[in-house]
N, C-alpha and C positions, 0 to 999 in steps of 0.2 A: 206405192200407189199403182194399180192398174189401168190404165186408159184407153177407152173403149168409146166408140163413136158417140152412144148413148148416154153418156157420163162418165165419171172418175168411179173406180172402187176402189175403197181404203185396202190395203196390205201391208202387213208388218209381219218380220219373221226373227226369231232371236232362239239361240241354241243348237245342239246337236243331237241327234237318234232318231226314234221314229217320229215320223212328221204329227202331227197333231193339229186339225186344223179348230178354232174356237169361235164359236158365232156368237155374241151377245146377245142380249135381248132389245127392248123397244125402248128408248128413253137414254142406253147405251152408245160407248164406242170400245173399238178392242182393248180402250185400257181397262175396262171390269173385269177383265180376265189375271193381270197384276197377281192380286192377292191369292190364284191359286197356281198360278206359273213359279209362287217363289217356294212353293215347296218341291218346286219340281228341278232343282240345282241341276244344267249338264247332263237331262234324263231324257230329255226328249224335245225335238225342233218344234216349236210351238208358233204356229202363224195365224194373226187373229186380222179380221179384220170387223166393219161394220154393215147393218141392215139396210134397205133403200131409208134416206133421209135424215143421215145419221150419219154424225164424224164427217169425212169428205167422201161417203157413198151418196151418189145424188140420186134424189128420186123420179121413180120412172114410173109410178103408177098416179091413176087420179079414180076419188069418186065413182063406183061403175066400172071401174078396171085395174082392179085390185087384188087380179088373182096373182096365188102363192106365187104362180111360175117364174113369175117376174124375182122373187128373191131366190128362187132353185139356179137363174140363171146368176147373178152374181156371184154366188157360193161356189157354183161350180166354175165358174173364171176363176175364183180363187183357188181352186183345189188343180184346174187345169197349170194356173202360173209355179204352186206350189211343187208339181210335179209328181204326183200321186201315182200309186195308193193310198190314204191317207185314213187316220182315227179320226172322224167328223165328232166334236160334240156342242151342242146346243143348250142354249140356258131360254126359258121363257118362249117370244116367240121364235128367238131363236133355235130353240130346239122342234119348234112345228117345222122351220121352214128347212132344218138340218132334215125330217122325216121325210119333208115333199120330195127332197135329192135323192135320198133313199131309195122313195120309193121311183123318181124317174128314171135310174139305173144308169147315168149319161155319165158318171166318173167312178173312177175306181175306190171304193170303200174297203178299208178294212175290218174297221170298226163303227158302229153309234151309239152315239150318248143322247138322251134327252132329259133335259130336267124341267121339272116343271111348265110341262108346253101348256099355254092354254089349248087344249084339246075338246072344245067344248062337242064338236058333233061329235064323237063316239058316244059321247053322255044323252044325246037325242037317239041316236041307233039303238044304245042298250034300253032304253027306258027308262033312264036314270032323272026324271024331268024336272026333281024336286032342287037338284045338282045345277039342271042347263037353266033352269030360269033363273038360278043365284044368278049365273054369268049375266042374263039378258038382262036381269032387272039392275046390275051395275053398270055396265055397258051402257046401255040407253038412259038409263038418270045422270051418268058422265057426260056423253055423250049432248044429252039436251041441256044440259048445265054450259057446257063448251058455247051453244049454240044462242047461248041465252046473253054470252058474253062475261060469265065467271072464269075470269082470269085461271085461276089455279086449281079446274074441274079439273085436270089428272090426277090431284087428289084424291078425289074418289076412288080411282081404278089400283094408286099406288094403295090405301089403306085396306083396299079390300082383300089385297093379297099381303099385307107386312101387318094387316091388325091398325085398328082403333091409332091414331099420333105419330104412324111412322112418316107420311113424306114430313112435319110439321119437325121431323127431329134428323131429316136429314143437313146439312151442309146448307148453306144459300146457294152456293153455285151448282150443286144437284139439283134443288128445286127449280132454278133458276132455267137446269136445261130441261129438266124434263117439259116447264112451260113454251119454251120455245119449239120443244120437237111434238105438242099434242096432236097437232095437225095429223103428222107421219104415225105417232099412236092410236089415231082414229081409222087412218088407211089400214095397218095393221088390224083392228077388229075386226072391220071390213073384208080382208083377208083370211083372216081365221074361220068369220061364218060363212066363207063361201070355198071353205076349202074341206068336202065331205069325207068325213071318214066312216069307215066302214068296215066291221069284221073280215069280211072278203076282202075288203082294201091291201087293210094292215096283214091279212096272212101270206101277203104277197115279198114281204121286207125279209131281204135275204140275206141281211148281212148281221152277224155278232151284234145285239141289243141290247143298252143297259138304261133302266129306266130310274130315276131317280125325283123322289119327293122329301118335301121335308115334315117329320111330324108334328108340326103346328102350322101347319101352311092351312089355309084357309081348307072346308071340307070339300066345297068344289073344288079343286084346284086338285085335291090330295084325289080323290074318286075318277075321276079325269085320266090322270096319268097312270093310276091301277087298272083301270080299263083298260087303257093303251094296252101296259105292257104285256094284259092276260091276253090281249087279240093280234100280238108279234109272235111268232115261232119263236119258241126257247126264250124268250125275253128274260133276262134278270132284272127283277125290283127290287131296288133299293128304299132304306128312308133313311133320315136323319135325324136323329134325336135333337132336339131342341131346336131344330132349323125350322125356318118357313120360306115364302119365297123367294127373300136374297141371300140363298146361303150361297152361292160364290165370293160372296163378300164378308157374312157375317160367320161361314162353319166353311174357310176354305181347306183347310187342311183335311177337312172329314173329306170334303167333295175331292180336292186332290189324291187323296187315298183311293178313295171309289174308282173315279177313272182312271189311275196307275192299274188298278189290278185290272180294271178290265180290260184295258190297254196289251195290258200283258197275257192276259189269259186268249185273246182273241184270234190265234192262230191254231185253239185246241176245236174238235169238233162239237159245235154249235147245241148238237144234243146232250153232251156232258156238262152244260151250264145248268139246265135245268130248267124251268120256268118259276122257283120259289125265289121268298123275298132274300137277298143280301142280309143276313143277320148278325155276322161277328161285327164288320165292320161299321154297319151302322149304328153301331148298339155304342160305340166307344164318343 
């Protein structure tokens, strides 16, 4: 744990080699990460911790002040404590709010991963609007559902990305937390659309990029992070065959592979990655 005037940040670090640090996403804590650390035996020091409102990260934003920065700055106490340069990778929002570090330039990166960020303003930048109103019209039907006093509105937002029965086939104690942290999932949207991206933005991200979606992940979702990656210098895109949004959990080994090699490849020059999609490995 880090302790910082403003609150506790969660931190946990297990293993040897290069540092790795793992951001979960919204409804998470660093233990989501588990199921792709165990293909990772003795490979790499892997330190994960959690988002503002989440695990024992206490939160520091409200309503009206909700910008990204606020999680750029825990991430990067985490990467300051872990002792970097570090392979930052992001699942979800966690992977938006691994970008914002990115792009603030305030710790040493070696590498980025993002998987499936909601990344909805690029999809308003590009003209994509058929895509950014999917997001708005879940977002806001969640959202006023929340507000109406439907206990288990982050339903909505989990099925829109895992399809039709998923939160209903998670675990009790999954559903159980994601109820309890919606609050901090609504600050998180909140977040998201007020954190602008922009072709100009993103050609600013100077460090090794690998972009990764899953091919059943919802079309917004999947259009989104294809954007991303076409408006990052050299960005590699990934997909994953049969995955959708939870694949840290449900295709970890696919996703462990992914970012081993990019892990690995990340000290080669940034134009020899190329900007095409990841094909051997994701095809398996």
């Amino acid at each position: 744990m880090i302790f910082e005037s403003r609150g506790p940040i969660d931190y946990h670090e297990t293993g040897t080699g290069p540092t790795v640090v793992l951001v979960p996403g919204s409804c998470s804590t660093g233990a989501a990460w588990r199921p792709v650390m165990a293909h990772w035996p003795n490979r790499f020091r892997c330190v994960t911790t959690s988002l503002l409102g989440y695990g024992g990260t206490a939160e520091r934003r409200t309503s009206g002040n909700s910008d990204i920065a606020h999680e750029s700055e825990i991430i990067e106490a985490v990467i300051h404590r872990a002792g970097g340069p570090v392979h930052l990778v992001g699942h979800s929002f966690g992977g938006l709010a691994a970008l914002a570090v990115a792009l603030r330039r305030r710790v040493p990166l070696l590498s980025l991963t993002i998987a499936e960020a909601p990344a909805m303003e690029i999809l308003r930048e590009a003209g994509e609007m058929t895509h950014y109103e999917a997001f708005r019209k879940m977002s806001g039907t969640y959202s006023d559902a929340f507000k109406r006093g439907e206990t288990d509105a982050i339903a909505r937002m989990i099925d829109f990305y895992g399809g039709a029965g998923t939160f209903a086939a998670w675990p009790q104690r999954v559903r159980d937390y994601a109820v309890e942290t919606t609050p901090a999932n609504l600050l998180d949207w909140e977040s998201a659309y007020g954190f602008r991206l922009t072709p100009a933005l993103l050609a600013s991200v100077a460090v090794s990029t690998l972009v990764i979606w899953g091919k059943d992940s919802h079309p917004a979702a999947s259009r989104a992070n294809d954007v991303l990656g076409r408006c990052i210098p050299n960005a590699v895109r990934a997909t994953i065959a049969g995955a959708a949004h939870f694949m840290i959990a449900t295709h970890s080994k696919q996703f462990a592979e992914l970012v081993a090699c990019h892990v690995g490849q990340s000290s080669l020059d940034p134009s020899s990655l190329g900007p095409s999609t990841l094909a051997p490995a994701a095809a398996r």
